[in-house]
C-alpha positions as CSV (number, residue, x, y, z in Angstrom):
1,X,108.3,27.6,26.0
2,X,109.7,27.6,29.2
3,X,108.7,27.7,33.0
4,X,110.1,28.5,36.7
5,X,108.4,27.4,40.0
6,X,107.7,31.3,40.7
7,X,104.7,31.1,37.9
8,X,106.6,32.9,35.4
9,X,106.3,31.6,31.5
10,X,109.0,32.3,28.6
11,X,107.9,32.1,25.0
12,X,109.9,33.0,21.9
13,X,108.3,33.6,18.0
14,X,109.9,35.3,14.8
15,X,109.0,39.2,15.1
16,X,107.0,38.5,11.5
17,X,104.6,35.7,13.5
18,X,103.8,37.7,16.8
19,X,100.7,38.6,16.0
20,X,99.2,35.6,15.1
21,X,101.4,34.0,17.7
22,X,99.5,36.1,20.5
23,X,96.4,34.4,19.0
24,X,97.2,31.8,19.3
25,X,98.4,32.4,22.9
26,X,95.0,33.7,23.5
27,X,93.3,30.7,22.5
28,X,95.1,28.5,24.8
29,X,94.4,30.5,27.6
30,X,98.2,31.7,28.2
31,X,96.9,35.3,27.9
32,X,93.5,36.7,27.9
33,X,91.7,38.6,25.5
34,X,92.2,42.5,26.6
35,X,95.8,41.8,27.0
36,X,96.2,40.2,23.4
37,X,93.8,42.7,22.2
38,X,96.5,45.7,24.1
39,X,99.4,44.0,22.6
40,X,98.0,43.8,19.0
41,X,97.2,47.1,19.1
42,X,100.5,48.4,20.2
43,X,103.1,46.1,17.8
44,X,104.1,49.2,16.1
45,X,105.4,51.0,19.6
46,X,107.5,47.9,20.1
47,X,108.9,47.9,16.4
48,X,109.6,51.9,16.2
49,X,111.4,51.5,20.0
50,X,113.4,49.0,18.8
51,X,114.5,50.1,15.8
52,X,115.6,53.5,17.8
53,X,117.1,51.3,20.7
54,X,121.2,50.4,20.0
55,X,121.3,47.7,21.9
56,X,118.0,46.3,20.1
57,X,116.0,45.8,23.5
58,X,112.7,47.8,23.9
59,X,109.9,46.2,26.1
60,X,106.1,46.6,25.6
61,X,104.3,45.6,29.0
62,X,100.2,45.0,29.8
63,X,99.4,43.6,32.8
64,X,101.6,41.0,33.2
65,X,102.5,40.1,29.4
66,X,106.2,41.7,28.6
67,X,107.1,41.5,24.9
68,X,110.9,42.0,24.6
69,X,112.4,41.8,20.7
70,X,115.8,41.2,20.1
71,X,116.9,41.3,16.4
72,X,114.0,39.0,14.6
73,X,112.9,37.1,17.8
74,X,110.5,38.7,19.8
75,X,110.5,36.7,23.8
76,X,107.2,36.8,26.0
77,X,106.9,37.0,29.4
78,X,103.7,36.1,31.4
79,X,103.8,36.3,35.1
80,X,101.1,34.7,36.4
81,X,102.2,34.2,40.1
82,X,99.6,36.2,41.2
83,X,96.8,33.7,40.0
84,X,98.3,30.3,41.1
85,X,96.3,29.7,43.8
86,X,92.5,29.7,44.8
87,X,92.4,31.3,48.5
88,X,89.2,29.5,49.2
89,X,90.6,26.0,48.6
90,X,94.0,26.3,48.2
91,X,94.1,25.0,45.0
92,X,95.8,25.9,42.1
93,X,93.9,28.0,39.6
94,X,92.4,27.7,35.2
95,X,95.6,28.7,34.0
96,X,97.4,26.3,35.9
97,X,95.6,23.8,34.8
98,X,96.1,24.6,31.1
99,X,99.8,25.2,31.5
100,X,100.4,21.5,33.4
101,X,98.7,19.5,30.5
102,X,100.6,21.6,28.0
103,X,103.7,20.3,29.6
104,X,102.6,16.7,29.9
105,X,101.9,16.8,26.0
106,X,105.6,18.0,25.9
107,X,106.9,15.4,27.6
108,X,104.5,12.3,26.7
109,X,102.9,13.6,23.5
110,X,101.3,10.1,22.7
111,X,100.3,9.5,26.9
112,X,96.7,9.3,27.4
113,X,95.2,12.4,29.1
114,X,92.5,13.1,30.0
115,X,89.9,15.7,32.4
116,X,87.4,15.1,34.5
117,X,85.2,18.3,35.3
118,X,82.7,18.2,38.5
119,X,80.3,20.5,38.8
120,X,78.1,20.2,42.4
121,X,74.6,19.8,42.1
122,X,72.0,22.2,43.7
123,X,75.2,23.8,45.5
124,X,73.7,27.6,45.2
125,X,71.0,26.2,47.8
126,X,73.1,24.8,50.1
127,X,74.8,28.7,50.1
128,X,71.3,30.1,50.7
129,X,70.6,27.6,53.5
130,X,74.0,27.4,55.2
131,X,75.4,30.7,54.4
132,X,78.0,31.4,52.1
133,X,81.1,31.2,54.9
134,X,80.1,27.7,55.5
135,X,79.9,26.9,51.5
136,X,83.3,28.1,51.5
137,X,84.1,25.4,53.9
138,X,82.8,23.0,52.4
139,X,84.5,23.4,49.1
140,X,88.0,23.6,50.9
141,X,86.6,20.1,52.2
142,X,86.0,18.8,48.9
143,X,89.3,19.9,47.8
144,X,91.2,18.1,50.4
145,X,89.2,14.8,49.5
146,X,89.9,15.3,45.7
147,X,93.7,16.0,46.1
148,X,93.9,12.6,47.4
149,X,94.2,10.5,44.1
150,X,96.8,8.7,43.5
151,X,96.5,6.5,40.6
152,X,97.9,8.5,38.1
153,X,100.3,11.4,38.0
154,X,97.4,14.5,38.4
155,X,96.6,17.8,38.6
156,X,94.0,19.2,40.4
157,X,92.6,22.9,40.2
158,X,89.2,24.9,41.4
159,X,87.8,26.3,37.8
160,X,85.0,28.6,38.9
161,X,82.6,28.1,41.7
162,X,81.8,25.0,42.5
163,X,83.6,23.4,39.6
164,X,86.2,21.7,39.8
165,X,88.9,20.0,37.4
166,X,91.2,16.8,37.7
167,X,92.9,16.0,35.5
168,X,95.3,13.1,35.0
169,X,97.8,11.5,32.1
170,X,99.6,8.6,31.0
171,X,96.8,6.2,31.8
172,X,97.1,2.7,30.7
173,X,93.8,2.6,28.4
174,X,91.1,5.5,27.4
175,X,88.5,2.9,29.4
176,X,90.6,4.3,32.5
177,X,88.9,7.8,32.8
178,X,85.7,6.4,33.5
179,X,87.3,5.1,37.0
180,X,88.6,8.3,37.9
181,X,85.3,9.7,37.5
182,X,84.0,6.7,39.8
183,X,86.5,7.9,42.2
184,X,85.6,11.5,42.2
185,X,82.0,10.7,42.4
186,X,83.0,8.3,45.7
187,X,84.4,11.2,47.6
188,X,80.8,12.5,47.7
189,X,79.5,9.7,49.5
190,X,79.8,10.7,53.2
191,X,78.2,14.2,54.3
192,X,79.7,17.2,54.9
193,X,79.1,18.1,58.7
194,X,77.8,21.9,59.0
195,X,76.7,23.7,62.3
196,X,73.3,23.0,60.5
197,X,73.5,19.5,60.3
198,X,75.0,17.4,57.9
199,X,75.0,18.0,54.2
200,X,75.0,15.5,51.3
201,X,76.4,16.8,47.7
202,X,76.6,14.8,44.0
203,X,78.6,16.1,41.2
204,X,77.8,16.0,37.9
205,X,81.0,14.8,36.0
206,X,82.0,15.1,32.1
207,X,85.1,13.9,31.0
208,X,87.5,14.3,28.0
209,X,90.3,12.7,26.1
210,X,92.9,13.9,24.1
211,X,92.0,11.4,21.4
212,X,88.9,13.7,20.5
213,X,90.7,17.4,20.8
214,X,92.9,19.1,18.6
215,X,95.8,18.8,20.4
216,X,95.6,22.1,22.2
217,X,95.1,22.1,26.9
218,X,92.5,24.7,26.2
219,X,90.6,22.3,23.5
220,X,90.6,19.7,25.9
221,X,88.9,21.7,28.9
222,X,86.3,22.8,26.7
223,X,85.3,19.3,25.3
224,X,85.2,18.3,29.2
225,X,82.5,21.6,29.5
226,X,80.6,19.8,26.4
227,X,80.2,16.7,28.5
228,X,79.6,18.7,31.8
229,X,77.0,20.0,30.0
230,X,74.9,17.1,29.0
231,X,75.4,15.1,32.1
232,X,73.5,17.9,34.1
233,X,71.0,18.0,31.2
234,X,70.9,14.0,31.6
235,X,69.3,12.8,35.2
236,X,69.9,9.4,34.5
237,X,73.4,9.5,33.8
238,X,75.5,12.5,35.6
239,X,78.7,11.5,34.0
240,X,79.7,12.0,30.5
241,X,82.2,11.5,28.2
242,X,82.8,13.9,25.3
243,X,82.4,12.9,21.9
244,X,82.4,15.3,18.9
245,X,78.5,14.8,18.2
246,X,77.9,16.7,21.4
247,X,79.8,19.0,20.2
248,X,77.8,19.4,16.9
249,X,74.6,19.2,18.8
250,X,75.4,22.1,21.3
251,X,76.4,23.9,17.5
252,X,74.0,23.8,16.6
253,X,71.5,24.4,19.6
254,X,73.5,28.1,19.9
255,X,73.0,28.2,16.0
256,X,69.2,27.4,16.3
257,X,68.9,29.7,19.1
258,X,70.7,32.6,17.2
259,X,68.3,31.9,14.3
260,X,65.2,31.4,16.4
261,X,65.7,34.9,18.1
262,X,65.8,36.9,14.8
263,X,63.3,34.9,13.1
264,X,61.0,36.1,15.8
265,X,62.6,39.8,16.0
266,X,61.7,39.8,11.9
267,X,58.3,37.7,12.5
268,X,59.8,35.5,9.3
269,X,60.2,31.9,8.4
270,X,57.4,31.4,11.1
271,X,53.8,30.0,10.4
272,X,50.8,28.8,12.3
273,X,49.1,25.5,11.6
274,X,45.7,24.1,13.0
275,X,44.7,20.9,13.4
276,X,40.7,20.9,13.7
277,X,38.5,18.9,16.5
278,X,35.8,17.2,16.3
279,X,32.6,16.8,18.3
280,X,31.3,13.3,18.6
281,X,27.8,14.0,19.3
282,X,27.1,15.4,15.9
283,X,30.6,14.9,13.9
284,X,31.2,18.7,13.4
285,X,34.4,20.6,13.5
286,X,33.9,22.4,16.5
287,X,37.8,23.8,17.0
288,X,41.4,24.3,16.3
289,X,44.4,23.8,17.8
290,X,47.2,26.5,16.7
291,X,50.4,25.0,16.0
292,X,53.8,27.1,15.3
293,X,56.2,25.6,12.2
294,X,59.5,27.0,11.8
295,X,60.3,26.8,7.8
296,X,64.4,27.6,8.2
297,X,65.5,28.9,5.2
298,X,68.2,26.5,4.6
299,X,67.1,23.0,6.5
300,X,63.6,23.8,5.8
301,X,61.3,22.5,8.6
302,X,62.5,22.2,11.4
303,X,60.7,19.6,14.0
304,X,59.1,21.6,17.1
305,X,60.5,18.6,19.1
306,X,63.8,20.2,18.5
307,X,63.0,24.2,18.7
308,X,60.1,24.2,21.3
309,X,62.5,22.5,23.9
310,X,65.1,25.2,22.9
311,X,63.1,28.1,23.3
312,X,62.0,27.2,26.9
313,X,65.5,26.5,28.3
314,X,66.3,30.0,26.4
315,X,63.4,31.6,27.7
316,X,62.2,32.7,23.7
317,X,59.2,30.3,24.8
318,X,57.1,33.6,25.6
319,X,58.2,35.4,22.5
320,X,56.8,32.2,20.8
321,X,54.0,32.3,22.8
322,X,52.7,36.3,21.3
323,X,53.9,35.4,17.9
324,X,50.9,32.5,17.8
325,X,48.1,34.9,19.7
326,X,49.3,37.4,17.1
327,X,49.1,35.1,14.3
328,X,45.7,33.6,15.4
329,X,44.0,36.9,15.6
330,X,45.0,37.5,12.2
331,X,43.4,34.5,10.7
332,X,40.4,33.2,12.9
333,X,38.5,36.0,10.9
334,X,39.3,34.7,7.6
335,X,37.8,30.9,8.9
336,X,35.0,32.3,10.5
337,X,34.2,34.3,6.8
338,X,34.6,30.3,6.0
339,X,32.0,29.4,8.1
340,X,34.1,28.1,11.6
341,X,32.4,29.2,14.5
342,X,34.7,27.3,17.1
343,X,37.4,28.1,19.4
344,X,41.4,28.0,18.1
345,X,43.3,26.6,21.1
346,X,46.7,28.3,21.9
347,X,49.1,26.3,24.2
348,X,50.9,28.1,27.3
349,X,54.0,27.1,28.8
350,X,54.8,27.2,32.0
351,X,57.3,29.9,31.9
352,X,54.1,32.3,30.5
353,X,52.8,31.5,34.1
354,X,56.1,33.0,35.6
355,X,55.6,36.2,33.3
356,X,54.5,39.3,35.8
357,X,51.6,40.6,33.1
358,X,50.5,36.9,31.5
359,X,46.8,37.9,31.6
360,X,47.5,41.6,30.2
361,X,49.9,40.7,27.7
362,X,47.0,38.1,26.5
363,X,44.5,41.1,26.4
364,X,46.6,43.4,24.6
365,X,48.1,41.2,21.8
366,X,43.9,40.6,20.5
367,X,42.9,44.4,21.4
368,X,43.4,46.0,18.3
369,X,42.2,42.6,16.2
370,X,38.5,41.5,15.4
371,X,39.0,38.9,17.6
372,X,37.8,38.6,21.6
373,X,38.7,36.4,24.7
374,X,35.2,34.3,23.6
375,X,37.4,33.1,20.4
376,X,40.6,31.6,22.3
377,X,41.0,28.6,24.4
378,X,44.5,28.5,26.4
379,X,45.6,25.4,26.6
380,X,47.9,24.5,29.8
381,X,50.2,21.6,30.7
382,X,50.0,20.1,34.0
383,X,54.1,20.4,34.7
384,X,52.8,24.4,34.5
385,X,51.1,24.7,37.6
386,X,52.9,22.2,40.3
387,X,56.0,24.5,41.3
388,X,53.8,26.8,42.1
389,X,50.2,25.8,42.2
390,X,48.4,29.0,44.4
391,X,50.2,31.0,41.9
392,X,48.8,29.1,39.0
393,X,45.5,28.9,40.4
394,X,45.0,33.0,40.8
395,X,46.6,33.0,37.2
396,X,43.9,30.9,35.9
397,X,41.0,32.6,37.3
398,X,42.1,36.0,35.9
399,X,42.0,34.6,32.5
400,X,38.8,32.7,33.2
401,X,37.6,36.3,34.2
402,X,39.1,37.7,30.9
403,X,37.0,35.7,29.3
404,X,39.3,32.5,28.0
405,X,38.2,29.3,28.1
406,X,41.2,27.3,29.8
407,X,42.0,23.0,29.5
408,X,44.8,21.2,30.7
409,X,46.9,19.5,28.0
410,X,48.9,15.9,27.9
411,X,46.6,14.9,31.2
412,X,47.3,12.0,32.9
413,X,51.4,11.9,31.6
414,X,52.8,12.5,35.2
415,X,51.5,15.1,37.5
416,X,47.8,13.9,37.7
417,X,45.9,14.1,40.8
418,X,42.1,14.6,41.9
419,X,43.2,17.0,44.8
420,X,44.3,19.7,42.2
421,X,41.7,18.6,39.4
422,X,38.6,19.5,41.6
423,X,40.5,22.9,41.9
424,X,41.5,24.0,38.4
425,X,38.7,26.4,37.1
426,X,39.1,24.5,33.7
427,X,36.5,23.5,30.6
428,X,38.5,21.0,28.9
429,X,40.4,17.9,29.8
430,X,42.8,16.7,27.2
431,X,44.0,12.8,27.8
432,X,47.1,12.2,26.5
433,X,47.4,10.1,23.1
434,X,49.1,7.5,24.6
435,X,45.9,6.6,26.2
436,X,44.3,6.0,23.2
437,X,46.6,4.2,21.0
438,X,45.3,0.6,22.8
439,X,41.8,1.4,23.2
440,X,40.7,-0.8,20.0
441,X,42.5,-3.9,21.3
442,X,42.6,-3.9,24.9
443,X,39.5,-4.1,27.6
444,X,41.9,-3.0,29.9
445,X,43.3,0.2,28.1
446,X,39.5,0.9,27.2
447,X,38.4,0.6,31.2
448,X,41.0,3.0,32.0
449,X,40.1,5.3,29.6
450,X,36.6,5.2,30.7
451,X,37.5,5.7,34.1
452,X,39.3,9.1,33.7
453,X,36.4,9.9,31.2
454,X,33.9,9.6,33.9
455,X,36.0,11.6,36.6
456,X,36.0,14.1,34.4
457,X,32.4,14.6,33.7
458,X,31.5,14.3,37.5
459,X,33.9,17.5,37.5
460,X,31.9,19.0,34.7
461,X,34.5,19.5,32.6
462,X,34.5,18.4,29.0
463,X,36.6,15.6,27.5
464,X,39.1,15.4,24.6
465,X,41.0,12.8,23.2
466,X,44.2,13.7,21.4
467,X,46.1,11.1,18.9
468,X,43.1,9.4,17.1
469,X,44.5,8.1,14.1
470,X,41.6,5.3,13.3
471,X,37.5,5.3,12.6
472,X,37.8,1.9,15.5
473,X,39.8,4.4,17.8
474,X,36.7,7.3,17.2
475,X,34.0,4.4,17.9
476,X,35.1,3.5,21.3
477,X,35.6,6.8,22.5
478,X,31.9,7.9,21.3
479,X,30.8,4.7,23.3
480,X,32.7,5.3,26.2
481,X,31.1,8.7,26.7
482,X,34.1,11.5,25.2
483,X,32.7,14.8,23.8
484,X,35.5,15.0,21.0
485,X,38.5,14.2,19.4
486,X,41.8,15.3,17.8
487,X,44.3,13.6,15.3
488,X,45.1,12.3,12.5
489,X,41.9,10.2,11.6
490,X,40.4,14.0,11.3
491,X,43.4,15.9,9.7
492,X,47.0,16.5,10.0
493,X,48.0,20.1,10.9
494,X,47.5,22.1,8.0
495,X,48.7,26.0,7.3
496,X,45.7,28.5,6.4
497,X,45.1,27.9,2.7
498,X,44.9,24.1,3.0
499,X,42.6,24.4,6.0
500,X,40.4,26.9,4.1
501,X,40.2,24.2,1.5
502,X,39.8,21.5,4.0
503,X,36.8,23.3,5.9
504,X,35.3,24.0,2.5
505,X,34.9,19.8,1.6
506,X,34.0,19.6,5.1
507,X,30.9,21.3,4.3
């Protein structure tokens, strides 16, 4: 490979290699997918021509790749001058990037390099507040700021959007990478000054090192987009550096997700299980909560603290969401022939609440079943309704109306607050389990408890403990004035047939 300060790149490769050669082109970025794709397509034109050509020269051109074969060598030209620079900042552009580290591992193949990827936080609002023109100002003023670094020999570059690459080699130690990310994340520390006032950014930062890449510019980009990716997932930390268990973690999150979305398409490998509740007054299983399992065919079950998070970032959440009402209206009339008379809770996220038709889609997935609205309670967290709570609130109501009974799950866990609790047209209050794991052996834990209780019952609603594990844990919270309880003291979930069984030695 060679270069010239116009942007124009030489390669040469054995005629019998070009194909995979283009591959492997593509793959580093050197030329993109439609023209590889083109080129591939169109070896033959290039062989025949040449072979009919005397003096053995016979170009085949896309865009800018020009393959030229002479004898057995075929030489590529890219021309990328085009694309060197970014006219918003002035900076140079991806494939310079990728074509500057390739020439530092050239030079220095053993030199530590390494990238650090910034990605602005929230910066889509500042566009919507100060208008796009004067976002575009302020990224050419971040890239004057960044292009001062001077500690190691660098190259800078505008990715996409607000993203933006540095990336440096021959540092003295790996440790070194986490200063330049200091560095980067010190350039945000005055405002921006805006006709609207003064403006006040943070990056999120995730680095790589050649150490953990294959060797490849291309590979070592992407491992920085890993770590880009689970610094903005991380708000405690907003720089990270890349090591390959992130990269088998977001494997297999796009695996799961893949898997997820046709296990719901086919309605397969997916169960419901119900954990009963229990009413303290006269020790009767008065309810059920509906529970989703995923049984993957090869890892077998698969923890819903892994695919429940998964399938609200994804937005599958709501697809979840009608696969359970389906599910329960198929088998609350087989319990009732068993003798249960109760309500089987269903839990809502809060993307359902951002759904245009929530309260229809409810209504339609239990019309043609021998179920009614009088069978279901929806269960609701309280993160659901505190973006918008007006929203929430006329949401609630229309399902009340439909004839659901509503609670509020996981209360008291962050959002609580007695302006919004007098408002909620709920039955049910569900304390959170972590409440009630020191009831037993702390006054304190126990006056707490009682406290919330007794808010709640001057609201009228009714109370429920989840996570009682022990007959001490179910004694207090009789005393203490709750109306029931969930957990493991009662039952673990179980799937139909076991809870058939289980209702049956209940009576």
């Amino acid at each position: 490979m060679q270069s010239d300060s116009t942007g124009i790149w030489y390669f040469e490769c054995q005629a019998a290699e070009l194909e995979s050669y283009l591959l492997s082109l593509q793959r580093r970025s050197v030329i993109y997918p439609d023209e590889c794709e083109f080129l591939i397509q169109h070896l033959n034109e290039l062989q025949t021509t040449s072979d009919q050509n005397t003096h053995g020269v016979a170009p085949l051109c896309h865009r800018c790749v020009t393959l030229i074969q002479k004898d057995d060598l075929v030489e590529i030209i890219v021309n990328r001058e085009h694309e060197k620079i970014d006219h918003v900042t002035q900076l140079p552009l991806r494939v310079s990037l990728l074509r500057q580290i390739e020439i530092w591992y050239q030079k220095r193949p053993n030199a530590i390099t390494g990238i650090c990827l910034a990605e602005l936080d929230g910066f889509s609002n500042i566009n919507d507040t100060v208008g796009h023109a004067t976002g575009d100002l302020i990224l050419f003023e971040i890239a004057r700021r960044l292009e001062k670094y001077k500690n190691h020999e660098f190259k800078l570059v505008r990715l996409h959007g607000d993203e933006f690459a540095l990336a440096v080699t021959n540092m003295g130690s790996h440790e070194e990478i986490w200063d330049v990310s200091k560095w980067i994340g010190d350039q945000f520390d005055a405002p921006f000054n805006t006709q609207k006032g003064a403006v006040f950014l943070t990056p999120s930062i995730g680095m790589s090192l050649n150490i953990n890449t294959n060797g490849e510019p291309v590979s070592l980009l992407e491992c920085a987009y890993i770590a880009l990716n689970h610094a903005k997932g991380d708000p405690l930390a907003r720089e990270k550096l890349f090591n390959p268990q992130q990269e088998k973690n977001l494997t297999r999150q796009v695996l799961l997700e893949s898997q997820l979305n046709q296990a719901l398409d086919d309605e397969t490998d997916l169960e419901i299980w119900y954990q009963p509740k229990q009413t303290l007054d006269n020790m009767q299983i008065s309810g059920m909560e509906a529970l989703i399992r995923w049984r993957h065919p090869v890892d077998g079950l698969i923890s819903p603290g892994e695919f429940i998070p998964l399938a609200e970032r994804t937005g599958l959440i709501c697809e979840v969401t009608d696969f359970v009402v389906k599910q329960v209206a198929k088998d609350l009339p087989v319990l009732r022939k068993q003798g249960f008379n109760g309500k089987v809770s269903i839990n809502i996220s809060a993307n359902d609440f951002l759904r245009p038709n929530l309260v229809q889609a409810m209504l339609d997935l239990i019309a043609e079943s021998d179920i009614t609205t009088a069978d279901i309670e929806l269960e609701i967290t309280e993160g659901a309704f505190i973006s918008d709570f007006n929203h929430c609130i006329l949401l609630l109501n229309s399902l009340k109306e439909a004839g659901f009974a509503l609670s509020i799950d996981d209360f008291g866990t962050g959002y609580s607050s007695l302006s919004y609790l007098t408002k909620l047209p709920v039955d049910t209050v569900k304390i959170d389990m972590s409440f009630v794991r020191e009831l037993a052996a702390s006054t304190q834990a126990r006056k707490i408890y009682k406290g919330m209780i007794d808010i709640c019952k001057a609201l009228d609603f009714n109370v429920l403990a989840e996570g009682v594990d022990h007959d001490d844990q179910r004694t207090v919270l009789k005393s203490i004035g709750c109306d029931s309880i969930q957990g493991y003291l009662l039952s673990k979930p179980l799937g139909l047939e076991k809870l058939l069984d289980y209702l049956s030695s209940q009576d």
